[in-house]
C-alpha positions in Angstrom: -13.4 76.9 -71.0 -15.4 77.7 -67.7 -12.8 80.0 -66.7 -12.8 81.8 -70.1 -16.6 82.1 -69.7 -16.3 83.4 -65.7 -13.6 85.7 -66.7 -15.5 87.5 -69.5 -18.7 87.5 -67.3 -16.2 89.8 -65.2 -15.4 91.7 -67.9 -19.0 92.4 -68.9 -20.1 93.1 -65.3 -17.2 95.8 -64.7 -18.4 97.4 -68.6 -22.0 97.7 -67.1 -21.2 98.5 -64.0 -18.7 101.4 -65.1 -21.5 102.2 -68.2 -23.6 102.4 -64.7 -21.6 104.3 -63.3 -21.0 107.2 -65.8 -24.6 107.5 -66.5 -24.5 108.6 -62.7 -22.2 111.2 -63.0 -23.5 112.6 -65.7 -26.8 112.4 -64.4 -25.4 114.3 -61.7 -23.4 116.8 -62.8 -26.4 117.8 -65.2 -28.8 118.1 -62.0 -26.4 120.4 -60.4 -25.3 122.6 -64.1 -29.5 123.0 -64.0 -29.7 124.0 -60.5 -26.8 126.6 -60.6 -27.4 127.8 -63.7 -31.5 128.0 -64.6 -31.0 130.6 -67.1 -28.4 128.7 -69.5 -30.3 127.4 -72.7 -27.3 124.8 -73.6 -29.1 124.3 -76.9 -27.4 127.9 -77.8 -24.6 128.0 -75.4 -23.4 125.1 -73.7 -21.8 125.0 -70.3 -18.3 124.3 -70.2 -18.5 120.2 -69.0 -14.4 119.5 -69.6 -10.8 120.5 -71.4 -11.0 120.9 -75.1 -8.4 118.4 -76.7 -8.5 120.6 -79.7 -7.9 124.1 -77.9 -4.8 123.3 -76.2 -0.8 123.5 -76.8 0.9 119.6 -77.6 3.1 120.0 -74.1 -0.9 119.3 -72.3 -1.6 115.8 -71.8 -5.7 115.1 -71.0 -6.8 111.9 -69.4 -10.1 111.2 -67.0 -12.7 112.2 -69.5 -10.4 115.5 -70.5 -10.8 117.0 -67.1 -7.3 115.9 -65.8 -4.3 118.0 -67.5 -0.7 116.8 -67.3 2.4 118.7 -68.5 4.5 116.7 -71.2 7.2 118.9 -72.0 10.3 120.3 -71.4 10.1 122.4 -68.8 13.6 124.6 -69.4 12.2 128.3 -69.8 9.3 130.4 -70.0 9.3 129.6 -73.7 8.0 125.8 -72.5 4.8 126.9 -71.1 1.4 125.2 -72.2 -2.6 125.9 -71.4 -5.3 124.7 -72.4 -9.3 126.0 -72.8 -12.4 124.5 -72.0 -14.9 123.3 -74.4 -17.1 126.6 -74.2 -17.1 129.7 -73.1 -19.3 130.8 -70.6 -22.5 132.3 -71.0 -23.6 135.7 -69.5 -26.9 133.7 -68.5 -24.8 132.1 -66.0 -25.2 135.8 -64.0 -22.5 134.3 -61.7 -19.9 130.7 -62.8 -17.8 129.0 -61.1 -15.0 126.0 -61.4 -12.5 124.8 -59.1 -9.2 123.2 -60.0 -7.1 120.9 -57.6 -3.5 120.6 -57.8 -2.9 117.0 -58.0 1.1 117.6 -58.1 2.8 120.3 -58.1 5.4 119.0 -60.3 9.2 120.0 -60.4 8.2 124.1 -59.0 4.7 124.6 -59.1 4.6 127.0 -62.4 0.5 126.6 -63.0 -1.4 129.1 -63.2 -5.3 129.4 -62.9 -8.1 131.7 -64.7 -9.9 132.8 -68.0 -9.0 133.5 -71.4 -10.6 134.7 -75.0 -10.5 132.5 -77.6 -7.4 132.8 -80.1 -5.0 133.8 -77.1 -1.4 131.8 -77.5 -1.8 128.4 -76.1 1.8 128.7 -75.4 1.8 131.1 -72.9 0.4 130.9 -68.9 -3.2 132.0 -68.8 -3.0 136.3 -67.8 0.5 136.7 -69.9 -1.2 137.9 -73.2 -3.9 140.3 -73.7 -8.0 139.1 -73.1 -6.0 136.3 -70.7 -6.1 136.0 -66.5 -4.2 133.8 -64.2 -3.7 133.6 -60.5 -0.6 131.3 -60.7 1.0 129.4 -57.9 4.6 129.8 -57.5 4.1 133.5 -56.6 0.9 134.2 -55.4 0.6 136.5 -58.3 -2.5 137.7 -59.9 -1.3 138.4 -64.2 -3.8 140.4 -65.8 -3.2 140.7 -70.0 0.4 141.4 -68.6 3.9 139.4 -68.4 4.4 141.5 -65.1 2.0 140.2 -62.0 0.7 142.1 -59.0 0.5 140.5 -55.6 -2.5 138.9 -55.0 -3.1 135.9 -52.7 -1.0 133.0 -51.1 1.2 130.4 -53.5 -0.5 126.8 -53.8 0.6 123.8 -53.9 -0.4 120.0 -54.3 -3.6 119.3 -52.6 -4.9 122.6 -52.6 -8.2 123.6 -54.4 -8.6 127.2 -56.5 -11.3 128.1 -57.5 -12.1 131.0 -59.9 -15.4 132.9 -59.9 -16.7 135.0 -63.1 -19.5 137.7 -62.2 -21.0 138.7 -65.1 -23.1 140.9 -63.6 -20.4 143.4 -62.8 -17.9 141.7 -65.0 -15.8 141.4 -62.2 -13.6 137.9 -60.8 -12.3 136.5 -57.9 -10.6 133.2 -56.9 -10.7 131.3 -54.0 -8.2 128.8 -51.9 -9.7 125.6 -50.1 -13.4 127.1 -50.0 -12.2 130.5 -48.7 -12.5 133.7 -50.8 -9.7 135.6 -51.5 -11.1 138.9 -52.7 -11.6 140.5 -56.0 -8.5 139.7 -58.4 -9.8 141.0 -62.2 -12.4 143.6 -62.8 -14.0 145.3 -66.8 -13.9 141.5 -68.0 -14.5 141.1 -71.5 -17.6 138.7 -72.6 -17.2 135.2 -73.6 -14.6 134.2 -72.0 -13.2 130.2 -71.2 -12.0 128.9 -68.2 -8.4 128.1 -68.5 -5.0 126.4 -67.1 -1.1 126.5 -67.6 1.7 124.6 -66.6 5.2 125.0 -67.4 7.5 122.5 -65.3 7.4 118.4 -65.7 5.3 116.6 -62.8 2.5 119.3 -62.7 -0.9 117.4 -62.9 -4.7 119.1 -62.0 -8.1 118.3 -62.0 -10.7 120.6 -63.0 -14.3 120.1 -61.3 -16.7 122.0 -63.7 -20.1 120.5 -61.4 -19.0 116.8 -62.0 -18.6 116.8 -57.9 -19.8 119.7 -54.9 -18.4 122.9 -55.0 -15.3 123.3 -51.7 -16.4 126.8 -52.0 -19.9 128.1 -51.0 -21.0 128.8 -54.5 -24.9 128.8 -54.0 -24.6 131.3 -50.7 -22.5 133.6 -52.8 -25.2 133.6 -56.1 -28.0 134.5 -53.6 -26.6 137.3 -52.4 -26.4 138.3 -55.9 -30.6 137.4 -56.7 -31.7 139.3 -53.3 -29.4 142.0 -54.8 -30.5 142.1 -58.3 -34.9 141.5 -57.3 -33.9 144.8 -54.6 -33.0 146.4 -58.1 -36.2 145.7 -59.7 -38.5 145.7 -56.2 -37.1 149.4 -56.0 -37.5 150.5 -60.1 -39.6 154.0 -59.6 -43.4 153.7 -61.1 -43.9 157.6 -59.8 -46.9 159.7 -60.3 -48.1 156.9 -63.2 -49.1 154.4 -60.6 -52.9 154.7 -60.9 -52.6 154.1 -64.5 -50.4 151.2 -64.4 -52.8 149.7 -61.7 -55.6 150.1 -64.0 -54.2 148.6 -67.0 -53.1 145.8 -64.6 -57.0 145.0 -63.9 -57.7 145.2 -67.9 -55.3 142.5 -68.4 -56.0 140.6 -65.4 -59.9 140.9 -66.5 -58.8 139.8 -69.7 -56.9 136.5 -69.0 -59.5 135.3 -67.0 -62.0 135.8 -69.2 -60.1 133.9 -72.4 -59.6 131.3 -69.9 -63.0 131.0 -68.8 -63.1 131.3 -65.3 -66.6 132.4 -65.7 -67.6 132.9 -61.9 -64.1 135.1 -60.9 -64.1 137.0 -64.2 -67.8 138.2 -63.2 -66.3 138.5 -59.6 -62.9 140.3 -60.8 -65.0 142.9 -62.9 -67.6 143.8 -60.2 -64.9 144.9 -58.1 -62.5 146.4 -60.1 -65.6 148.1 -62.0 -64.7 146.7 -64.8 -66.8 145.4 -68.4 -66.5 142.2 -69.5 -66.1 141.8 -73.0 -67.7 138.7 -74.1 -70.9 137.5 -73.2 -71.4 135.2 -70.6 -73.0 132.3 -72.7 -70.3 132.4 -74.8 -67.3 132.0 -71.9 -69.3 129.0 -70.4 -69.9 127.7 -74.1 -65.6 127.9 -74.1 -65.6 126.5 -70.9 -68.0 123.6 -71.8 -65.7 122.8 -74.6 -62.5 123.0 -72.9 -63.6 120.6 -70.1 -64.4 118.0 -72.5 -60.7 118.6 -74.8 -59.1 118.3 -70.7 -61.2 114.7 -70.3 -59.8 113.4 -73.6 -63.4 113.3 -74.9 -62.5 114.8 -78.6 -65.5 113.4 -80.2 -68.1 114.8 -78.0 -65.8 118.3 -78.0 -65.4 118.1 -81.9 -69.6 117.8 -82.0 -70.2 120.3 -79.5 -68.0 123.3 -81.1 -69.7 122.2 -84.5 -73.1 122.8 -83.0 -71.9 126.2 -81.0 -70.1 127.6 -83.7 -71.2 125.5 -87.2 -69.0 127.3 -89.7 -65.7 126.9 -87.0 -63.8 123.7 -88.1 -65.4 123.9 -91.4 -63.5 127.1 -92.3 -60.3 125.9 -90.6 -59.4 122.0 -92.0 -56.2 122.0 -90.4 -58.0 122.7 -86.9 -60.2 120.2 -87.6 -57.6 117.0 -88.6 -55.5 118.4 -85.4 -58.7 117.8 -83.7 -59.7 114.3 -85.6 -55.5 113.5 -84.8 -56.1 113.8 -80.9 -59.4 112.2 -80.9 -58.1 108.6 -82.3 -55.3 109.2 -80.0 -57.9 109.2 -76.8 -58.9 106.5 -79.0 -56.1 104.5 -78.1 -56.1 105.8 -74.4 -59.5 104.3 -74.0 -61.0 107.7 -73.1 -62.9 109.1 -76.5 -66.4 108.7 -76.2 -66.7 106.4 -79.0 -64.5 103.6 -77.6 -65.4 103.9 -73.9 -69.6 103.4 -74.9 -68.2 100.4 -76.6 -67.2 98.4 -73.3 -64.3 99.4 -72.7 -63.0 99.6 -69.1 -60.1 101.9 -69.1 -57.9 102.5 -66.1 -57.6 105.8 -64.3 -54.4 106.4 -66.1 -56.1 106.5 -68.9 -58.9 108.7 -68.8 -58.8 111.0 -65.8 -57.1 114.2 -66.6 -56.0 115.6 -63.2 -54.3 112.2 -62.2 -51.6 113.6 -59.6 -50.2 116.7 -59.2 -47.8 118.3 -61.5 -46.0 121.8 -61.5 -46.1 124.4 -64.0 -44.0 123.1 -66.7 -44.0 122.5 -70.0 -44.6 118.4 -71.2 -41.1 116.3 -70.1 -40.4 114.5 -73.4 -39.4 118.3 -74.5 -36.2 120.1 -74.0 -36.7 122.1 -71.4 -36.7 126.2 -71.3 -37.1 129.0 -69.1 -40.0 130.5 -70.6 -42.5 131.4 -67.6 -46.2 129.6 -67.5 -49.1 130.5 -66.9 -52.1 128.8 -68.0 -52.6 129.6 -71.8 -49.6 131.5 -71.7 -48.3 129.8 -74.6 -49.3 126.9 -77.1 -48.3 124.1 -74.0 -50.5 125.4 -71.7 -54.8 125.9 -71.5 -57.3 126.3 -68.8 -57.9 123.6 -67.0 -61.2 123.5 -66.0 -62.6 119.9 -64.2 -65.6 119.3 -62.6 -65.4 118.1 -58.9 -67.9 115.7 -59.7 -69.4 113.4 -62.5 -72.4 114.3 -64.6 -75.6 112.5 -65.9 -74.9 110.3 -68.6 -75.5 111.7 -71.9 -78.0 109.3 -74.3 -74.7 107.6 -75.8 -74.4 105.7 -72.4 -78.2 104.3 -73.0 -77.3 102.8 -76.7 -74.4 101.8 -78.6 -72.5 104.3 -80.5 -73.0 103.2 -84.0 -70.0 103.5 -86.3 -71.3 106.1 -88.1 -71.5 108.0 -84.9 -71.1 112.0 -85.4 -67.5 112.0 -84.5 -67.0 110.1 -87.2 -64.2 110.9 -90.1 -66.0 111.8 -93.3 -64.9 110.2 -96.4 -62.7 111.8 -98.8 -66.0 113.1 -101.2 -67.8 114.0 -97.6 -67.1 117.9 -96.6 -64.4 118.3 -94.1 -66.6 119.2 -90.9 -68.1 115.9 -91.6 -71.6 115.1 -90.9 -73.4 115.4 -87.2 -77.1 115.0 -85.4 -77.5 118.4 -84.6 -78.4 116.7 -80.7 -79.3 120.2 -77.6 -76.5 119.8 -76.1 -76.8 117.2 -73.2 -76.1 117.4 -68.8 -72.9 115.5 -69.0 -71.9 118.3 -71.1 -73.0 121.0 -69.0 -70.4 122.2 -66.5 -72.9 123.5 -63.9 -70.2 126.5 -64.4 -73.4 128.4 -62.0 -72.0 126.2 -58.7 -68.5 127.0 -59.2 -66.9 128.9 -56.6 -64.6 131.9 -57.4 -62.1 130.1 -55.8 -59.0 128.5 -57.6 -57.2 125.5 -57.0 -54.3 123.6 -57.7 -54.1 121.1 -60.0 -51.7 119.4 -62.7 -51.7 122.6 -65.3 -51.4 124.9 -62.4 -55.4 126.5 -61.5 -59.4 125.5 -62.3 -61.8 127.4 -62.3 -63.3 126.5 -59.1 -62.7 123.4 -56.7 -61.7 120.2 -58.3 -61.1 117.0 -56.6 -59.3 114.3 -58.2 -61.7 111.9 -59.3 -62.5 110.0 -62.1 -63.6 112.1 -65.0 -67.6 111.7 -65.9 -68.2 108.3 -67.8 -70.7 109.2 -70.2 -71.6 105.0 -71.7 -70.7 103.1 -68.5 -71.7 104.9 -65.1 -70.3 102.2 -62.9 -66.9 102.0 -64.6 -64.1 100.5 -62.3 -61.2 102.9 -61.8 -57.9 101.4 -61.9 -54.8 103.2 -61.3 -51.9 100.4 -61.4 -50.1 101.0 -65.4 -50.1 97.4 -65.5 -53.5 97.1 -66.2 -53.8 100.1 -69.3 -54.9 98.3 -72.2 -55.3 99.5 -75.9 -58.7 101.4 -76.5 -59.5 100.0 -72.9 -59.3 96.6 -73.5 -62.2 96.5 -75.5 -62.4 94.6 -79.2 -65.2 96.1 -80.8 -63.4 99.5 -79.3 -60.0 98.3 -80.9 -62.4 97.6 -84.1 -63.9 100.8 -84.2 -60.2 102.6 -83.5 -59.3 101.0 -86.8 -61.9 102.2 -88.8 -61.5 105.5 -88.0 -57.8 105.5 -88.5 -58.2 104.4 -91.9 -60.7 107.4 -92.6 -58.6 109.9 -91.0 -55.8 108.6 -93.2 -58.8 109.7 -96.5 -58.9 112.9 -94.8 -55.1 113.5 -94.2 -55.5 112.5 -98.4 -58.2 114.7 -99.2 -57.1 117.6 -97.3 -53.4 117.1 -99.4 -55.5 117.0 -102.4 -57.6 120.3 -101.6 -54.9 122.5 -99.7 -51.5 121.1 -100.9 -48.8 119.1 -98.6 -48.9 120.1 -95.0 -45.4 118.2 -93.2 -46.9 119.2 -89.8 -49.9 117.5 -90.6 -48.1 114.4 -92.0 -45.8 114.8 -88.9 -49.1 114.4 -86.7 -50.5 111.8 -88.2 -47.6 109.7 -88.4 -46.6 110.1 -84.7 -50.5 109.0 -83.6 -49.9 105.8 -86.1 -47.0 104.6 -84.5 -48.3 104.4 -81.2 -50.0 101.2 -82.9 -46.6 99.8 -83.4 -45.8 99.1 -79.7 -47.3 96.7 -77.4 -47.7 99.2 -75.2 -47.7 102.3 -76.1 -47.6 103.9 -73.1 -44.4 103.4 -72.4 -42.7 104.0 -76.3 -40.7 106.5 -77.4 -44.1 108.1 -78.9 -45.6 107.5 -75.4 -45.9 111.1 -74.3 -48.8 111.8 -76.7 -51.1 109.5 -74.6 -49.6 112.1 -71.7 -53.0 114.0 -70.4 -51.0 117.3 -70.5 -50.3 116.8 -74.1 -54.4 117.7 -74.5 -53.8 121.4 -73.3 -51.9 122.5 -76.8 -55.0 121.1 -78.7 -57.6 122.9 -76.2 -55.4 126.3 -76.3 -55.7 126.2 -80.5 -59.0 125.3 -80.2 -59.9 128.3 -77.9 -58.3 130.9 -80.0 -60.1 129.8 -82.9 -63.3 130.1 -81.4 -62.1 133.4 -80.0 -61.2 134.4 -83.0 -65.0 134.1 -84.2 -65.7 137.0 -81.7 -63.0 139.5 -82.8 -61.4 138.9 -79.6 -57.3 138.6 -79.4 -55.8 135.0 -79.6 -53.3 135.4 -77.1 -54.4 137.4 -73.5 -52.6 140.8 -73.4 -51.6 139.4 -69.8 -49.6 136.5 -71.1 -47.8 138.7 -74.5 -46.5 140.8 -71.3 -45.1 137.5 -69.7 -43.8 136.6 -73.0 -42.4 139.9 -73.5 -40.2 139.7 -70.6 -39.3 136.5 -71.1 -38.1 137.1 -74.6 -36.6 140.4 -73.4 -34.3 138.3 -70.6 -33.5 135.9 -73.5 -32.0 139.0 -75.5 -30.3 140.0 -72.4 -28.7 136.8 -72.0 -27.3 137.2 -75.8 -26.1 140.4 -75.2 -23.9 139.7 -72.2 -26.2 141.1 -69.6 -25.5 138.8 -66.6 -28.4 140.4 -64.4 -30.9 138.2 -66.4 -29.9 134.7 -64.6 -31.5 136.6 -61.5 -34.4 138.3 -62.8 -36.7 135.1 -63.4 -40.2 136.0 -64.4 -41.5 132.4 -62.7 -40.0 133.7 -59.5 -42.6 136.7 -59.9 -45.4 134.4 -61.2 -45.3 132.1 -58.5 
């Protein structure tokens, strides 16, 4: 019985260890397919990863996760020839693409050939035989281009040796290589969507196909930056001519324009003084924005909700859905232990939880997202705000002198209660105040990309419990910061955003992004720790920047100013206009990156 039990303890190692194993390798081969290939959205056209058992004729055996190819037939005559495709074809975002193939065995005579065909062309045939098909084959040298009849081309290969073929779609051109050594252009005027293909005609043939699963023999990367240098020389050198005083001007405008709907208050002022420039909004207003903003950043919702509703008292009122977006993220920083109302409660939440900067991140869009090549900028589209942080903590406001009462201002209303629900019309207190006046023009790094000003990563401003202790170990994050009249209090006004999620239903019809929200900030309740659930990213800091962004547009809005910065629908535009490029087989967009420009 013991050596039953060892023996399937061996058995269950060697499954884990292989499960292990393959997660690896995949993990792998999807860092380098990102790395070679930045401009592929796989979500619309996915990388070829392997052979396609479906796309192939019966004399092809697969084996090794379908990227080893064996010939089963008979071998006699032309007649017995068999290929097979790979899963996809490959996308003109690629710009350049690139597989190798190693000859296991060359079987009885070496009759494989190597290359690219359309989708539809006779299985039964060596790739390059039949029209829309291209082969390099290795009993001849040969180079067969949509032709029974070959031209000389390069040496023969045999077992051991690795081909490689290489698919420009920038000029639409192909080449293959021989052991990590180029052997010159063998195919030009290729047709889109194309898949990389093999043949083999005689029994004992056997290849492997490396589609990223390992490194490249051949110098892949060298040979794609030749291509960007080539392709950014294209667009350094496009001609502005005599309209070069009116493209710097409009330049300034938008420049002027972002920084202003982002609130850099200080370098707005700055920008427009030198460029001679007017600013378009007054400067209470930006710093009103910017007081706001900070206080969406910190994960202070309730004191940000009161404050817009005493700067702009019809806002939220007018806009419901704004509002219970709002109300949504506030008893989420409810859980994180960093709304106002649960943090004057006693609650001693760790710097995980309530500082906003934390550590550095790139420009990027949140991680628990698929990810895209859309460019960023701050504000530049719903993932991304201004991230403005004080570089130093304020004076408490009068919340951290009394305990917030339940019936506090950021308090849902009840279903009969109007939907702004009701607040102290309080002056607007220091800890609000962003002493915007001691900013420096300056701006500085930080986890959504710039402040306004410099920033150092500190706690953000406690406004109920000055002397709070900053932890940053993630063992230590607690619901609502530990605290139980905070937990208490987190209930209560879960159950009266559920009455407003019921009201608003009632007043303005079903909403399923609403019901989406709402459900998603309940079920972080249904983890121990929700930091670390599959709903975990909403406690993410960066996931307040969408919510600040909405939120500044609206009050925008208010102004009759744009939404949207013309600065970042330019960015957009070009990003959208690479997408299109991408779809229509233009191969130049892989190397025409708009981040490259941004940053």
């Amino acid at each position: 019985m013991s050596g039953q039990s060892s023996g399937c303890g061996f058995l269950m190692s060697v499954v884990v260890h292989g499960d292990s194993a393959l997660n690896d390798q995949e993990k792998e081969l999807n860092q380098r397919l990102r790395r070679l290939y930045p401009a592929v959205n796989e979500t619309e056209t996915p990388l070829p990863r392997s052979w396609s058992p479906k796309d192939k004729f019966s004399y092809i055996g697969l084996s090794q996760n379908n990227l080893r190819v064996h010939y089963k037939g008979h071998g006699k005559t032309p007649k017995d020839a068999a290929s097979v495709r790979a899963t996809h074809p490959i996308p003109a975002a690629c710009g350049v693409y690139y597989f190798e193939v190693k000859i296991i065995s060359k079987g009885r005579d070496g009759y494989m050939g190597i290359g690219l065909s359309a989708q539809g062309v006779n299985m039964n045939r060596l790739p390059g035989w039949d029209k829309h098909s291209y082969g390099y084959h290795g009993d001849d040298g040969h180079s067969f281009c949509s032709s029974g009849t070959g031209q000389p081309y390069g040496p023969t290969f045999t077992t051991g040796d690795v081909i490689g073929c290489c698919v420009n779609l920038i000029n639409n051109t192909c080449f293959y290589t021989k052991n990590g050594h180029s052997l010159g252009i063998a195919f030009t005027d290729l047709p889109p969507n194309l898949y990389p293909t093999v043949g083999l005609q005689t029994p004992g043939e056997v290849v492997d196909a490396n589609f990223g699963q390992h490194p490249f023999v051949f110098d892949i990367e060298d040979y794609m930056r030749e291509w960007r240098t080539k392709i950014q020389a294209q667009i350094d050198r496009f001609p502005i001519g005599e309209r070069e005083g009116e493209w710097q001007s409009m330049i300034q405008k938008m420049v002027a324009s972002y920084l202003v709907h982002h609130s850099y208050c200080a370098t707005a002022e700055a920008f427009a003084k030198s460029t001679d420039q007017a600013v378009h909004e007054e400067l209470a207003s930006i710093k009103n924005r910017q007081k706001i903003q900070k206080l969406v950043l910190s994960g202070r919702m309730g004191e940000a909700i009161e404050t817009t509703q005493q700067l702009y008292p019809n806002l939220l009122e007018r806009n419901p859905d704004l509002l219970f977006m709002l109300k949504v993220r506030q008893f989420i920083e409810m859980v994180n232990g960093t709304d106002s109302e649960v943090r004057c409660l006693g609650g001693r939440s760790p710097k995980s939880q309530d500082s906003y900067p934390g550590s550095p991140r790139p420009f990027s869009s949140p991680s628990h997202k698929a990810s895209s090549s859309q460019p960023h900028l701050p504000g530049f589209d719903s993932n991304c705000c201004n991230g403005v942080t004080s570089n130093k903590s304020h004076s408490s406001s009068p919340h951290s002198h009394k305990p917030c009462p339940p019936s506090s201002g950021s308090a849902l209303p009840a279903p009969d209660v109007s939907l702004n629900g009701s607040h102290s019309q309080q002056p607007i207190t220091s800890d609000v105040d962003m002493e915007v006046d001691h900013f420096t023009n300056g701006v500085t790094e930080s986890s959504n990309g710039f402040l306004n000003g410099s920033s150092k990563h500190a706690a953000e401003p406690d406004d109920c419990d000055a002397d709070m202790e900053v932890e940053s170990t993630h063992s230590k994050r607690q619901l609502c910061g530990g605290s139980q009249a905070a937990i208490e209090r987190m209930i209560h006004f879960g159950r009266e955003l559920q009455s407003m999620s019921e009201h608003l239903r009632r007043e303005c019809g079903k909403n399923s992004a609403n019901k989406k929200m709402l459900k998603d900030a309940f079920s972080l309740l249904a983890y121990s720790d929700p930091w670390s659930s599959p709903v975990g990213y909403q406690l993410d800091a960066i996931q307040r920047e969408p919510v600040c962004s909405t939120l500044n547009s609206a009050i925008l809005e208010t102004h009759n100013l744009p939404k949207q910065p013309p600065l970042a629908q330019a960015v957009g535009q070009a990003a959208q206009c690479l997408t299109i490029m991408a779809r229509t087989g233009s191969g130049s967009c892989a190397f025409a990156s708009v981040d490259d420009y941004l940053h």
